[in-house]
C-alpha positions in Angstrom: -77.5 -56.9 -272.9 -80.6 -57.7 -271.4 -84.0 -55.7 -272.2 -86.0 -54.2 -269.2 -89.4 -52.6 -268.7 -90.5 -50.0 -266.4 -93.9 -49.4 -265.0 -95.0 -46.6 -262.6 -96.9 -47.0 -260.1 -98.4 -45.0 -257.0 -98.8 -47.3 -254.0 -101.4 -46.8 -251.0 -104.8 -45.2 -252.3 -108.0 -45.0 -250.2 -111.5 -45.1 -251.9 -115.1 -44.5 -250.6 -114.8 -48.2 -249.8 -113.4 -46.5 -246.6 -112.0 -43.2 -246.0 -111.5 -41.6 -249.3 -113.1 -39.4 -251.6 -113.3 -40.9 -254.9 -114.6 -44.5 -256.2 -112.3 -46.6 -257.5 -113.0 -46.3 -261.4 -112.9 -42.2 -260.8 -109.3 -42.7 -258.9 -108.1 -45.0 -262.0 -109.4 -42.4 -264.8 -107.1 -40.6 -262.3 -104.3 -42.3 -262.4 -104.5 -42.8 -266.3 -105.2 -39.3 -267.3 -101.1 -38.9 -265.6 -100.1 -42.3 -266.8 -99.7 -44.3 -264.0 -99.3 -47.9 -265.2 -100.5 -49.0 -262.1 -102.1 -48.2 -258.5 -102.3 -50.3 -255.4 -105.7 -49.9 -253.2 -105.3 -49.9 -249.4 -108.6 -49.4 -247.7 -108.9 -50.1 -244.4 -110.4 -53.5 -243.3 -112.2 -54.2 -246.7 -111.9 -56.1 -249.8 -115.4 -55.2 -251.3 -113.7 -53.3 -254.5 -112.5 -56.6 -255.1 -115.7 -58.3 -253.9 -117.4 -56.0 -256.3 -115.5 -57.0 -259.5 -113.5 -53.2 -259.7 -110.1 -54.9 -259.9 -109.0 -54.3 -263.2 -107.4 -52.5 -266.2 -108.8 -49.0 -266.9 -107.1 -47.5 -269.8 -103.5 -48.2 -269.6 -103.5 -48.3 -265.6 -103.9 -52.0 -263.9 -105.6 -51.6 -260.3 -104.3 -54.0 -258.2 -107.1 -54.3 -254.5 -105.3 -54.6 -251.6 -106.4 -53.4 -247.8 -104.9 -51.7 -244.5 -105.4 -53.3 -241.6 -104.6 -51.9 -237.9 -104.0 -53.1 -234.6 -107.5 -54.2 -232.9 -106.7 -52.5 -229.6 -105.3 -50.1 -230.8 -106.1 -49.0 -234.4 -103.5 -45.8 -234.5 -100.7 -48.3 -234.7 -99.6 -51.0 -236.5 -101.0 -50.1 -239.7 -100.1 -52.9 -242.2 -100.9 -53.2 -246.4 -101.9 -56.4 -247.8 -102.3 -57.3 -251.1 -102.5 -60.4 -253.2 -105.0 -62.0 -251.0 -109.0 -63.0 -252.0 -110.5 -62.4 -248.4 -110.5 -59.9 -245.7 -108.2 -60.9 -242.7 -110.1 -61.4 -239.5 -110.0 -58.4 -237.7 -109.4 -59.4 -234.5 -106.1 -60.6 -234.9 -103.3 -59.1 -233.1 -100.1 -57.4 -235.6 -98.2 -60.8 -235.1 -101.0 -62.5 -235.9 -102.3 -61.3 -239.1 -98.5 -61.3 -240.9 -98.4 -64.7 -239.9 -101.8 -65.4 -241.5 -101.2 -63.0 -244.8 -98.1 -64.9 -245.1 -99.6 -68.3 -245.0 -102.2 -66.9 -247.6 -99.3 -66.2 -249.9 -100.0 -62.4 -249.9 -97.4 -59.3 -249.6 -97.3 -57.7 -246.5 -95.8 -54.2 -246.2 -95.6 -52.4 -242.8 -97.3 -48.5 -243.2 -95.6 -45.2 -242.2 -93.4 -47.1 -239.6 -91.7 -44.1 -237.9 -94.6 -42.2 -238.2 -94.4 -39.1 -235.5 -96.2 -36.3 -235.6 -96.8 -33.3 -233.1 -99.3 -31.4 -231.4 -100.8 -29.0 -234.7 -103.3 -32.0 -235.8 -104.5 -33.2 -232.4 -107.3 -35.3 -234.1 -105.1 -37.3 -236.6 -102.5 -38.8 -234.2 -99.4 -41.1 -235.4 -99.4 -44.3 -236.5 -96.0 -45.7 -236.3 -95.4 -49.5 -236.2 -94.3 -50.9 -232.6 -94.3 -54.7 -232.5 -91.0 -55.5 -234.4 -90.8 -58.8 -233.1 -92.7 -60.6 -235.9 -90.0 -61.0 -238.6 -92.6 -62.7 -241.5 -93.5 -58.7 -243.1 -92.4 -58.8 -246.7 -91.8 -54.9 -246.5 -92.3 -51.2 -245.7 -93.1 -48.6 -247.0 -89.4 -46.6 -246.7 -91.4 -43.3 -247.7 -94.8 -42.3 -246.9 -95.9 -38.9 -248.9 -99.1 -38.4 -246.0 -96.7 -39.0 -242.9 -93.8 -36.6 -244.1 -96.4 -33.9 -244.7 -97.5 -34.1 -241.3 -94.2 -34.4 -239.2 -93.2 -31.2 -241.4 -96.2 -29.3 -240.5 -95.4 -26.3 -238.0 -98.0 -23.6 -237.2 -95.4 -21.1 -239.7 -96.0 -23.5 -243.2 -99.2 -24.7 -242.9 -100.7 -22.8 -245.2 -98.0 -22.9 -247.9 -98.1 -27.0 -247.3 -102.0 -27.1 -247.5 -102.2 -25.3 -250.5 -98.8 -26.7 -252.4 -98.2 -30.4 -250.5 -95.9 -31.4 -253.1 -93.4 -28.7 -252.2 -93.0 -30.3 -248.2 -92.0 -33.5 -249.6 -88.1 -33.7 -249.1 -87.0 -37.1 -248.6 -87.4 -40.2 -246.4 -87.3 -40.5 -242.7 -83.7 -40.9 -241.9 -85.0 -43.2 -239.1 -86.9 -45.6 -241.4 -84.1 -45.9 -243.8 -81.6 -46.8 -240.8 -84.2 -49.1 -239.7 -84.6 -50.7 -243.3 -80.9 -50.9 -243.6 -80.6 -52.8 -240.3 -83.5 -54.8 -241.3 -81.9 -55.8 -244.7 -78.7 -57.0 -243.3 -80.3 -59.6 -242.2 -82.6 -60.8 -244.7 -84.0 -59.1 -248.1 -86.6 -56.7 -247.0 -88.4 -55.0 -249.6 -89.2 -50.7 -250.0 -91.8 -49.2 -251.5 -93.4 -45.4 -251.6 -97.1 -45.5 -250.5 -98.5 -42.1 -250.9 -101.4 -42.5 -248.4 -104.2 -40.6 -250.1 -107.6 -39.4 -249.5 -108.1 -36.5 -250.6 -109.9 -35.2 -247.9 -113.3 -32.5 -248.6 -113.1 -29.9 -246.4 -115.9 -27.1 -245.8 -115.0 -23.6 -245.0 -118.4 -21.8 -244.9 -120.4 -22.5 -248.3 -116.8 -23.6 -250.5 -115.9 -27.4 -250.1 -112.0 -27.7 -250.6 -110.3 -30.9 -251.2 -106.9 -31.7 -249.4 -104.3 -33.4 -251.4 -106.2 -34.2 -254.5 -105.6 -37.8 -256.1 -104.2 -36.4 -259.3 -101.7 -34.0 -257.6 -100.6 -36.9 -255.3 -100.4 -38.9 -257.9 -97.5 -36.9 -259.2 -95.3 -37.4 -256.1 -93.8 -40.4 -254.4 -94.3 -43.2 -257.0 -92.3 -46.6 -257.0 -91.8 -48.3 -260.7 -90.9 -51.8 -261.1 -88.2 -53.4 -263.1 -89.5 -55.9 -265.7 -87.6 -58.7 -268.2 -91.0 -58.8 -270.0 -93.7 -56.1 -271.2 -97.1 -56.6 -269.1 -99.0 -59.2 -270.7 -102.4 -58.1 -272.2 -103.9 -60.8 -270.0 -104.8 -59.0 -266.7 -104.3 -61.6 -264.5 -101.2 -62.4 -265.7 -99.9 -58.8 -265.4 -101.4 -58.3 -262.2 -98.6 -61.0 -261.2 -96.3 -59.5 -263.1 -96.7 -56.5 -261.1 -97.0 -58.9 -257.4 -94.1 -61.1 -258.1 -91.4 -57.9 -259.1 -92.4 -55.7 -255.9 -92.2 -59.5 -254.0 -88.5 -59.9 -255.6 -87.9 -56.2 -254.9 -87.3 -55.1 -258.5 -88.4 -51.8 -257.7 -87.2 -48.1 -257.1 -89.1 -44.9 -255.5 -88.5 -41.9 -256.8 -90.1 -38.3 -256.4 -92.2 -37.3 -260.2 -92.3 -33.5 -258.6 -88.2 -33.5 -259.5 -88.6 -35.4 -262.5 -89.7 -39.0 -264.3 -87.9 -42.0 -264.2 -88.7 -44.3 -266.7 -85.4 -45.7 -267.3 -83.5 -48.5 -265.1 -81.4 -46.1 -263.5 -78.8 -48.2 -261.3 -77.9 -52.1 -262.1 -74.8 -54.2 -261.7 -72.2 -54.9 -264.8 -71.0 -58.3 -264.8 -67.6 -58.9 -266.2 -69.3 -61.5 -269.1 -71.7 -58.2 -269.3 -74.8 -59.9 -267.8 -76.8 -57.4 -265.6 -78.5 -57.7 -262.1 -81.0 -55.4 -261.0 -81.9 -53.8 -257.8 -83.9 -56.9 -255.4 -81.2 -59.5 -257.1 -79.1 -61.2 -255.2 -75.4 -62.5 -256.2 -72.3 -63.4 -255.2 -69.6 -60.9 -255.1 -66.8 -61.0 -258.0 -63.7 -59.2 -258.4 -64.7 -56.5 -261.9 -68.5 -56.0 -261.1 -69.6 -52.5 -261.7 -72.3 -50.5 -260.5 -73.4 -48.4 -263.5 -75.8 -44.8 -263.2 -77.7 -43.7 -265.9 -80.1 -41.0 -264.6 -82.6 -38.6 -266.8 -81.2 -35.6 -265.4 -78.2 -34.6 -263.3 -78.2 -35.5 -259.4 -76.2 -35.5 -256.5 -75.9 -39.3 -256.0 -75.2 -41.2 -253.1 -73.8 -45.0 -253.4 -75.1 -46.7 -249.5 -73.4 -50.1 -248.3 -75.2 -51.4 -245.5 -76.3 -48.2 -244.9 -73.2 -46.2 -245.2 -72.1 -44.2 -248.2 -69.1 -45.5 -250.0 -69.5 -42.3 -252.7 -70.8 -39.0 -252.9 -70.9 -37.2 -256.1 -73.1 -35.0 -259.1 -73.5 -36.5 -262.0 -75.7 -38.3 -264.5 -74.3 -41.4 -265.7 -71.3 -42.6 -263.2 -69.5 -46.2 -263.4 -68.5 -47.5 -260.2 -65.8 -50.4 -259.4 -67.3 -52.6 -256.5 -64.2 -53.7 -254.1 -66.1 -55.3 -251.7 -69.5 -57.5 -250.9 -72.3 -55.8 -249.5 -75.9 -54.6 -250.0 -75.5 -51.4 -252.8 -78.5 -49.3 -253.1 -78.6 -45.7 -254.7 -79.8 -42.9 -253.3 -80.0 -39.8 -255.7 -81.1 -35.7 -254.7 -81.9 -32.7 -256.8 -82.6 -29.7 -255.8 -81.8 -30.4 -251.7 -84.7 -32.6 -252.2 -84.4 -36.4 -252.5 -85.4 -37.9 -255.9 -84.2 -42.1 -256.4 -84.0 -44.8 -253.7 -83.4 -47.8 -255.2 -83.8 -51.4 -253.4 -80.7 -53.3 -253.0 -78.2 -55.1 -255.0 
């Protein structure tokens, strides 16, 4: 049976290059202390981390620079991560403009927090959901945000408990973005990932500075690992499209570290001559293929066809006989919270 090689990684980081609070090699002596194999910067509107030479390995953990860019008119909406590209995006494009140009680039374009609501508590952070659906070139979205769940969840009655433990209001995706990413992938192979969104915002009450969702807490949330046939090369550059060209095929799963590590390939496809496919492939549909569970720890897992669950059940390793075509992903939850999301088979 085929080998496979999982790598962790946290998707979605800010540096002083923009809005956060940390350089880049202080966020990746971060992300290696909690052994992260890699991280995906997202400032906003720059490259200069890149510009500046900071893409890298440091330690164990490869830091892939990326950017956020926003709507020109507008720059609450329409917040959009790029990555794999060597120059800043003009930033007076409008949304259909710059997908079209990251695609011609050859980058990977994932749309931010798409369903993004919040309410009334934070007046000066509104939401930044995604509105112009019309361009179909995105490679992505991000099908859990850690930042925007936080704030839709915040009410005047938990917002201390949420400030001070931010891990513990992290349930589970938006049921609206993963109708929306079901819809989207009956159509055409639409890749998920988990972007975290962090800062880590200082914040002064009276002489203390306090910082908001610190990068190594965050760190140990909402991660999405990738599914390798290879180890990483030693060879930077060739990992670093190792790491591109697996979240491009959608090889990848999300999964919550607060309820437990994945490190494993937790859901693939048994072939009757044995082969395997993984999550992101895409086959044709043959009487005797199995989808096969292999978990860490024990789950209440949910099999989704087009969106729909076909079973419902607790276990940790579970065989199941595929009768029909479709698009298969796994959804897993422990503890009422939710834990896996796989991409699609």
């Amino acid at each position: 049976m085929q080998e496979h090689y999982i790598y962790s990684g946290a998707i979605h980081i800010h540096s002083t290059w923009s809005d956060g609070s940390k350089s880049i090699p202080e966020i990746a002596a971060i992300a290696d202390s909690v052994n992260l194999d890699f991280l995906l910067m997202a400032d906003h509107q720059t490259l200069e981390g890149l510009h500046r030479g900071q893409e890298e390995k440091y330690g164990k953990t490869h830091v892939l620079i990326g950017c956020e860019l926003n709507d020109p008119e507008n720059e609450n909406l329409n917040h959009y991560l790029v990555f794999n590209i060597d120059e800043e995006i003009p930033r007076d494009l409008k949304p259909s403009e710059y997908i079209r140009e990251v695609k011609k680039r050859g980058g990977l374009g994932f749309i931010a927090h798409p369903d993004e609501i919040r309410g009334n508590l934070i007046r000066s952070f509104p939401g930044n959901p995604w509105i112009h659906w019309e361009n179909d070139d995105f490679d992505g979205i991000e099908i859990w945000n850690q930042m925007s769940e936080w704030m839709e969840r915040l009410t005047p009655l938990n917002k201390l408990w949420m400030t001070v433990s931010p891990r513990k209001g992290i349930y589970q995706p938006c049921e609206r973005t993963l109708a929306k990413w079901d819809l989207l992938n009956s159509r055409r192979k639409v890749i998920g990932v988990g972007g975290i969104d962090v800062h880590a915002m200082p914040y002064k009450i009276g002489p203390l500075t306090l910082v908001f969702f610190p990068y190594k807490i965050q760190f140990q949330s909402i991660r999405t690992n990738i599914i390798l046939d290879q180890p990483l090369s030693q060879d930077f550059p060739t990992a670093k499209q190792q790491i591109y060209h697996a979240i491009q095929q959608a090889n990848a799963y999300i999964y919550n570290h607060r309820w437990g590590e994945v490190r494993n390939l937790p859901f693939h496809l048994l072939h009757s001559n044995h082969r395997i496919s993984i999550p992101g492939d895409q086959l044709g549909y043959e009487p005797g293929q199995k989808l096969i569970i292999e978990l860490p720890h024990w789950g209440k897992i949910r099999i989704m066809n087009f969106g729909y669950p076909v079973y419902e059940g607790y276990h940790r390793q579970l065989t199941y006989l595929v009768s029909s075509p479709g698009n298969y992903r796994l959804e897993v939850y422990r503890k009422r919270h939710g834990w896996l999301f796989t991409n699609n088979i």
